[in-house]
PAMAR-550723 format. One line per field, with one value per residue: residue in one letter; chain; x, y, z of N, C-alpha, C in turn. Coordinates in Angstrom, 1 decimal. Atoms other than C-alpha are relative to their C-alpha. Example, Ala and Ser with C-alpha at 12.3 -4.5 7.8 and 13.67 -1.06 7.14 Angstrom:
% PAMAR-550723
res: c(A,S)
chain: c(A,A)
n.xx: c(0.9,-0.9)
n.yy: c(-1.2,-1.1)
n.zz: c(0.0,0.0)
ca.xx: c(12.3,13.7)
ca.yy: c(-4.5,-1.1)
ca.zz: c(7.8,7.1)
c.xx: c(0.9,-0.8)
c.yy: c(1.2,1.1)
c.zz: c(0.0,0.8)
//
This chain:
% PAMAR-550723
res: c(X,X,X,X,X,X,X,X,X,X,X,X,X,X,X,X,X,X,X,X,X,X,X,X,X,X,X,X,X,X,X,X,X,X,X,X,X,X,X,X,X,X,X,X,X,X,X,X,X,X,X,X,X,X,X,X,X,X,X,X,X,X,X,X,X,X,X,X,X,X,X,X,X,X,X,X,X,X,X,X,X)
chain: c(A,A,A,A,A,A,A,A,A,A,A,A,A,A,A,A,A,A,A,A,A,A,A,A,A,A,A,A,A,A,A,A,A,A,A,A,A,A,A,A,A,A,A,A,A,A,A,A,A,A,A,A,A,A,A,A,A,A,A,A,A,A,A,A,A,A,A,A,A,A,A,A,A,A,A,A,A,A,A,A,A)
n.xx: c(0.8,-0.5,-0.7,0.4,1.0,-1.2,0.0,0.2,0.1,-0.3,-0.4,-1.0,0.0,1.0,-0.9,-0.8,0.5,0.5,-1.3,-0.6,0.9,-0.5,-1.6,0.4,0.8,-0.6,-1.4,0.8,-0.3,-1.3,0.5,1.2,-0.5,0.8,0.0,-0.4,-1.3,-1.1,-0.6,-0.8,1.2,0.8,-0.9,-0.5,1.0,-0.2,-1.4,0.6,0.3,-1.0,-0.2,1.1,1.3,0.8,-1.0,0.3,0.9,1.7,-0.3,-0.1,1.3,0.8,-0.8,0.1,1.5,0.9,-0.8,0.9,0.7,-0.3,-0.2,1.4,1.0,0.8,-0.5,1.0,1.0,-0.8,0.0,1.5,-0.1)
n.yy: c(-1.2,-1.0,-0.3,-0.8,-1.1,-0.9,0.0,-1.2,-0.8,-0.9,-1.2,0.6,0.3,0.6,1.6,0.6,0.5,1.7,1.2,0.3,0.9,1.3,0.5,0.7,1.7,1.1,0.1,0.6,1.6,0.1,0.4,0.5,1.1,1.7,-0.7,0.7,-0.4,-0.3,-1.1,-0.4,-0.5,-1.1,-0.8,-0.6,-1.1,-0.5,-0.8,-0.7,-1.4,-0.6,-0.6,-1.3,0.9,-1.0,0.7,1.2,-0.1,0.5,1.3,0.2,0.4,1.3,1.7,0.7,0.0,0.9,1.1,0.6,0.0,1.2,0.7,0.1,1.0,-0.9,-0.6,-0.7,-1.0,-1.0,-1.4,-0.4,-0.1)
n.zz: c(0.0,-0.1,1.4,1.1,-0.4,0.6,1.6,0.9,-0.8,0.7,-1.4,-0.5,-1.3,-0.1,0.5,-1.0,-1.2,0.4,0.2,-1.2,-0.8,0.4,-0.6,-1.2,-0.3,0.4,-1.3,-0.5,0.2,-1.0,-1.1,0.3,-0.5,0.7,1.4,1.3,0.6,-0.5,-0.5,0.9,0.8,-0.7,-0.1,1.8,0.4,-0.9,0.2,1.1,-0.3,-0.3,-0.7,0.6,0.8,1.3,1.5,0.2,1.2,0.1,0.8,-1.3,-1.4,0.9,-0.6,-1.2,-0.2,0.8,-0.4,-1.3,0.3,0.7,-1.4,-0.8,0.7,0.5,0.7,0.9,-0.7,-0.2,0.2,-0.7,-1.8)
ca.xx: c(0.0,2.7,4.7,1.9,0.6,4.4,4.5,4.2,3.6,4.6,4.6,7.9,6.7,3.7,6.0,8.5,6.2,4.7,8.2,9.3,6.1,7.3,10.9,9.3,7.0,9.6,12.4,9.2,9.5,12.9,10.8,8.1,9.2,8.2,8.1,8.4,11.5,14.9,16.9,19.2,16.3,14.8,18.1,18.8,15.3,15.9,19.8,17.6,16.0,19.2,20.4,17.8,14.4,14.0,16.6,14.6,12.8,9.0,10.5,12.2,9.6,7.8,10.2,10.6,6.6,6.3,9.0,7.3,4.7,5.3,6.9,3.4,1.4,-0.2,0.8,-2.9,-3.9,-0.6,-1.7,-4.8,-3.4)
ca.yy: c(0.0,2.1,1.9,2.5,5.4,6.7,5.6,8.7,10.8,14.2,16.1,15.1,15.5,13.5,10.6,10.6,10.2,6.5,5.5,6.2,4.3,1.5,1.2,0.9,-2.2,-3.6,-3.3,-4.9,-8.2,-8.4,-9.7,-11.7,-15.2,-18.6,-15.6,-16.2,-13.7,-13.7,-11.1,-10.7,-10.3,-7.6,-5.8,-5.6,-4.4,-1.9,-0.9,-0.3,2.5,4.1,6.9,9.8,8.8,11.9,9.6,6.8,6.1,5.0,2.0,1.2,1.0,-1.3,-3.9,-3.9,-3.8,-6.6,-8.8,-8.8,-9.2,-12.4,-14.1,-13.4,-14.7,-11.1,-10.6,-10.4,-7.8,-5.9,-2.8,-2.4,-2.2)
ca.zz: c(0.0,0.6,-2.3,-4.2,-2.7,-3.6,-7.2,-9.4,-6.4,-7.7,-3.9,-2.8,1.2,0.6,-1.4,1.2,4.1,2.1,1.3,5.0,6.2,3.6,4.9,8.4,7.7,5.2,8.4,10.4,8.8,10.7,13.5,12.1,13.8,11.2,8.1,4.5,4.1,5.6,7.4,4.5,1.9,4.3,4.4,0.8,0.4,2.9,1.2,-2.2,-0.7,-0.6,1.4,-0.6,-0.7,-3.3,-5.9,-5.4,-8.6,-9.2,-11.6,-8.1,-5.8,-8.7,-8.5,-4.9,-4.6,-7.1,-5.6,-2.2,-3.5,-5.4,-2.0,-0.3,-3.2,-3.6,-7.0,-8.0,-5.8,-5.6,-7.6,-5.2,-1.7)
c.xx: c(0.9,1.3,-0.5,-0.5,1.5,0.6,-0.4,-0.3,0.6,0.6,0.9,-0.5,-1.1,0.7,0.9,-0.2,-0.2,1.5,0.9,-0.9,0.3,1.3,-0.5,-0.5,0.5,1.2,-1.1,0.1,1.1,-0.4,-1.3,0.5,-0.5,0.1,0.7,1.3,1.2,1.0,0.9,-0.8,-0.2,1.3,0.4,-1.0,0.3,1.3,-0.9,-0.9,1.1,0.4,-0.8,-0.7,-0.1,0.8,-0.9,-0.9,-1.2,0.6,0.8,-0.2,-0.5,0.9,0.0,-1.4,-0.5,1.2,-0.6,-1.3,-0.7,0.4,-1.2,-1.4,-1.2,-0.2,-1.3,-0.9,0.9,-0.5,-1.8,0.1,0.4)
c.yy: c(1.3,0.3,-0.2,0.7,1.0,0.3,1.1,1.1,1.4,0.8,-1.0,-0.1,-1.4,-1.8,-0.2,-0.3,-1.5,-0.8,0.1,-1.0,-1.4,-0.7,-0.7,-1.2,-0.9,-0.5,-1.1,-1.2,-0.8,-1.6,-0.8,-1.8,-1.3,1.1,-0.2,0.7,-0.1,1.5,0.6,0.5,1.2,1.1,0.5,0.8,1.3,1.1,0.3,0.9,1.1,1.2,1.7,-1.0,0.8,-0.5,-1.8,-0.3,-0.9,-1.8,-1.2,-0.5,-1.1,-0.9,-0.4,-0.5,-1.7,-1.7,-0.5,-0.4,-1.7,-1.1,-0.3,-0.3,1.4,0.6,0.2,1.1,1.4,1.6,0.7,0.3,1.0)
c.zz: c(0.0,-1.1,-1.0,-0.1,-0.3,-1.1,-0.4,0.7,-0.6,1.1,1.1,1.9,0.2,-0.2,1.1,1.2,-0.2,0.0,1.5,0.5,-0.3,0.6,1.6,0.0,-0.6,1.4,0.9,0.0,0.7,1.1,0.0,-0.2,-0.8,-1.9,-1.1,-0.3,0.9,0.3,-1.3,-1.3,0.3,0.0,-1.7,-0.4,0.2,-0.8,-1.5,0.0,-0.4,1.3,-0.2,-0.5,-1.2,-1.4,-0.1,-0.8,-0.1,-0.5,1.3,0.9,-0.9,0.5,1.3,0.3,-1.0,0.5,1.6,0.1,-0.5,1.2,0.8,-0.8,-0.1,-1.7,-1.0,0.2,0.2,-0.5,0.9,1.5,0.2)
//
């Protein structure tokens, strides 16, 4: 939901509130004990943010959005959350 309430977002405060909210619930998984991804997954996600959300490009967030997506068997609901 939250990287794709940032896709194409145009108002940079508005985009970088969703893709902060994303980083938090992707970092979340961390701690999600029996879960389908691994600490090292969740960190790479995490290092492909980079260090400026405002360089982090729409084409970007898709892949990450469609790769977590795919793991959790959302991939037919992905563009609706």
């Amino acid at each position: 939901h939250y990287l794709n309430d940032a896709r194409g977002n145009t108002d940079p405060v508005t985009r970088n509130h969703q893709l902060s909210e994303a980083y938090a619930f992707i970092f979340s998984l961390k701690f999600n004990e029996g879960g389908k991804v691994t600490n090292a997954q969740v960190d790479g996600w995490l290092d492909d943010f980079g260090g400026n959300l405002y360089q982090f490009k729409d084409s970007e967030v898709e892949t990450l959005r469609d790769e977590i997506s795919g793991i959790y068997g959302l991939d037919d609901v992905k563009a609706n959350l």
